[in-house]
C-alpha positions in Angstrom: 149.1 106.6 -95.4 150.0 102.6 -94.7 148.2 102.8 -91.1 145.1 105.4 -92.9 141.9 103.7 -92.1 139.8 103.5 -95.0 136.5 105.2 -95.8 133.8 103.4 -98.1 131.1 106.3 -99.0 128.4 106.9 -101.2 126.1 110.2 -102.5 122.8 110.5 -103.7 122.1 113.0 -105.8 119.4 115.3 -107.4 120.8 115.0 -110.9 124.4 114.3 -112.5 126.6 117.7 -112.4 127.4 119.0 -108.7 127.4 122.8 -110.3 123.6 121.9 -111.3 122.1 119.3 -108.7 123.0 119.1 -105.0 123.4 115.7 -103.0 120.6 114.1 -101.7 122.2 111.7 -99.1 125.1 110.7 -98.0 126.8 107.6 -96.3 129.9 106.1 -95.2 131.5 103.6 -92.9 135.4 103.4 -91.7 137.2 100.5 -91.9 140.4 99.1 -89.9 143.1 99.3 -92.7 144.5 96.2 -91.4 141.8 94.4 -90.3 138.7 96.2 -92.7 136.4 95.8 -89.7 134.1 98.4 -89.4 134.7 100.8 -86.6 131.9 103.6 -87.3 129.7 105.1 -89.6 127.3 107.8 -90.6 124.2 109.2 -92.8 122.4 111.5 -93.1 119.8 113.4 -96.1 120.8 116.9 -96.9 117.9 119.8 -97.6 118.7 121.5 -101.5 121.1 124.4 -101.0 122.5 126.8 -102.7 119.6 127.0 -105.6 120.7 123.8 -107.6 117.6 121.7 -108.9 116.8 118.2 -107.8 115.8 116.6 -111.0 112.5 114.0 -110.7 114.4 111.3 -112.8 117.1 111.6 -110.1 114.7 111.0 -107.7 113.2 107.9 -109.1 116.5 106.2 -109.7 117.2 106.4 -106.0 115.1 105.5 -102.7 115.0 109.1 -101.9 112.2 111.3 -101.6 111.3 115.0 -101.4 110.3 114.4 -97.5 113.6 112.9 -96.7 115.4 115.7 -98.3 113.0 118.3 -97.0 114.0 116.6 -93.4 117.8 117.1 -94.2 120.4 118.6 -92.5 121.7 122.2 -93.9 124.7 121.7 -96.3 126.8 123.9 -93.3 125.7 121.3 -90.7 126.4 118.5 -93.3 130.1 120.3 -93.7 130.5 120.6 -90.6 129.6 117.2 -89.3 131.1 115.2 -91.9 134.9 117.2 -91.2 134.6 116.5 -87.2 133.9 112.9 -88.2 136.9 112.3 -90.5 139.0 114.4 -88.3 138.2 111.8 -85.8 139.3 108.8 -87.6 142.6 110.2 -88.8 145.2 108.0 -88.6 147.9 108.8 -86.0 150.7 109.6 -87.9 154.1 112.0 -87.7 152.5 113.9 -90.8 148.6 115.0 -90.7 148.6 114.3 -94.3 149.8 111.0 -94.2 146.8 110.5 -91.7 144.0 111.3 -93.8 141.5 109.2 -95.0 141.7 106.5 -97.9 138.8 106.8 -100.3 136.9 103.9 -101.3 133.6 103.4 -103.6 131.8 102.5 -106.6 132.6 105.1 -109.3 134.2 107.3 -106.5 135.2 110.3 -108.3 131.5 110.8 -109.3 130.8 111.5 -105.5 134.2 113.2 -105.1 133.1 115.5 -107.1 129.5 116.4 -105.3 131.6 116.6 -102.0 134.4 118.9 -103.2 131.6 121.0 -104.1 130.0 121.1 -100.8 133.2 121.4 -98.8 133.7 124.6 -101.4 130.8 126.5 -100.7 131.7 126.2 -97.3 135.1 127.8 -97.2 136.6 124.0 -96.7 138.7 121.4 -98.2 138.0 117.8 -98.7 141.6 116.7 -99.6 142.4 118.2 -95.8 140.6 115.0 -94.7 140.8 112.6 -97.4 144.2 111.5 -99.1 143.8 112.1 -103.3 144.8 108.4 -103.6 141.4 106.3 -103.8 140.3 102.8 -104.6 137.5 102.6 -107.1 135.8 98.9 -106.8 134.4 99.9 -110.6 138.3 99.9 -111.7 139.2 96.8 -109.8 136.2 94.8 -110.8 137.2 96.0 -114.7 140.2 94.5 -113.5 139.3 91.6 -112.9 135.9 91.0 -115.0 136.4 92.9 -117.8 137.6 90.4 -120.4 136.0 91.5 -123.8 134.7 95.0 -122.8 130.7 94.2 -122.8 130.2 93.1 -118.7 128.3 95.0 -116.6 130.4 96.1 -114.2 128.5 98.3 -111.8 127.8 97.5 -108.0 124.8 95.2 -108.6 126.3 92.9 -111.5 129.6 92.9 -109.2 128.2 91.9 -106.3 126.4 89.6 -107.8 129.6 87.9 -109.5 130.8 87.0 -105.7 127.9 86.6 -103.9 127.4 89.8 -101.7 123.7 90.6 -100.9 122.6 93.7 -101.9 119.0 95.4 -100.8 117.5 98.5 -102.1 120.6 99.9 -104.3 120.4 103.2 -104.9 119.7 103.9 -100.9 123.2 105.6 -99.8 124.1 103.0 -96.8 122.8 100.0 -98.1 125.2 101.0 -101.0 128.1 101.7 -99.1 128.0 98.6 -96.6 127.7 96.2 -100.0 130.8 98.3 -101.7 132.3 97.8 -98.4 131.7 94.0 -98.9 133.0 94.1 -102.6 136.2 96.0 -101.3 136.8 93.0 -98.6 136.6 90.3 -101.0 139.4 92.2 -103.7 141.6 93.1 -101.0 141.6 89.4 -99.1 141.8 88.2 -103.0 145.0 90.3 -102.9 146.5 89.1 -99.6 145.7 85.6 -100.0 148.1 85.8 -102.8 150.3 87.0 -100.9 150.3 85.1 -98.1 150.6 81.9 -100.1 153.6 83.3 -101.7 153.3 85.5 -104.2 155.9 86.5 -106.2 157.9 88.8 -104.5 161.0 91.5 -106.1 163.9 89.2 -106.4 161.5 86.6 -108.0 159.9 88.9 -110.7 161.4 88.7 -114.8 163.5 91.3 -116.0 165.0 92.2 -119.1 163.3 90.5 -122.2 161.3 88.1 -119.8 159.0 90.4 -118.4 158.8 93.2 -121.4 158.0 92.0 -125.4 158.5 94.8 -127.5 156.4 93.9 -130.9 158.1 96.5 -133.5 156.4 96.7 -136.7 158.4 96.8 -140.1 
């Protein structure tokens, strides 16, 4: 898993339970897990499947619209596609489970979810392809941010808070490339520390030091 490249992905969806509504879109990019360069990506719109409604509020939260869903791939050649091109960028490792894919987004297990159903329905698993472990930008800007509990803390206030541009939310890739952004900036946040010193095991309090125990009477 140290040398798995990462993958920063994003659905649209027809509605808020994957049992009820069906993706919309997708889109993803892979990044260099030592580098976070990006080194390919994909999209695509899906066509409704399996009889699960596409709700119109759905629809008018995102830049989707019935004619690019109608003009979708099939959910078997979205499968299908999707597990060639994560097969593809598995990491080359002694174990093929230690090569998969690390997880990135914006709320990921929301889109985790629509995905696990898709690869489902079509006699596949996800996890085959992407390693459980994930990093959600929502849980590292609350993190950071999230002082007394009222921020705003999804992709557009957090970009904001560091600059990143952000076009059209709510289109899959344009999504994904600025969560991509917002994952670059915590992550070199995180090695800069390092680099400069941070506080490595022998240096860290023990004991006393590093726990306080407040007991009440």
């Amino acid at each position: 898993m140290v040398r798995s490249n990462y993958i920063v992905h994003d659905c649209e969806t027809g509605g808020l339970d994957p049992l009820k509504n069906p993706m919309t879109q997708y889109a993803c990019v892979i990044l260099d897990y030592a580098t976070l360069k990006e080194i390919d990506r994909w999209e695509t719109f899906i066509r409704p499947y399996n009889n699960l409604v596409i709700e119109k509020a759905a629809l008018e939260g995102t830049m989707v619209t019935m004619t690019d869903v109608k003009n979708g791939i099939s959910l078997k050649d979205f499968v299908k596609t999707l597990s060639i091109f994560l097969e593809n960028h598995r990491a080359n490792t002694k174990s093929r489970e230690m090569g998969r894919l690390v997880s990135v987004g914006q709320n990921i297990p929301f889109d985790h979810g629509f995905l696990d159903y898709a690869f489902k329905a079509e006699g596949k698993d996800l996890w085959e392809y992407i390693h459980p472990n994930f990093v959600d930008t929502f849980v590292m800007a609350k993190m950071c941010w999230g002082l007394d509990g009222t921020e705003k803390l999804n992709l557009t206030s957090n970009c904001n808070r560091v600059k990143i541009n952000l076009t059209d939310a709510h289109g899959a890739m344009n999504d994904v490339i600025a969560t991509a952004d917002l994952f670059r900036w915590f992550t070199k946040k995180l090695r800069r520390k390092q680099s400069e010193g941070g506080t490595s095991d022998t240096e860290r309090a023990k004991g006393s030091e590093f726990f306080e125990f407040k007991c009440g009477k």
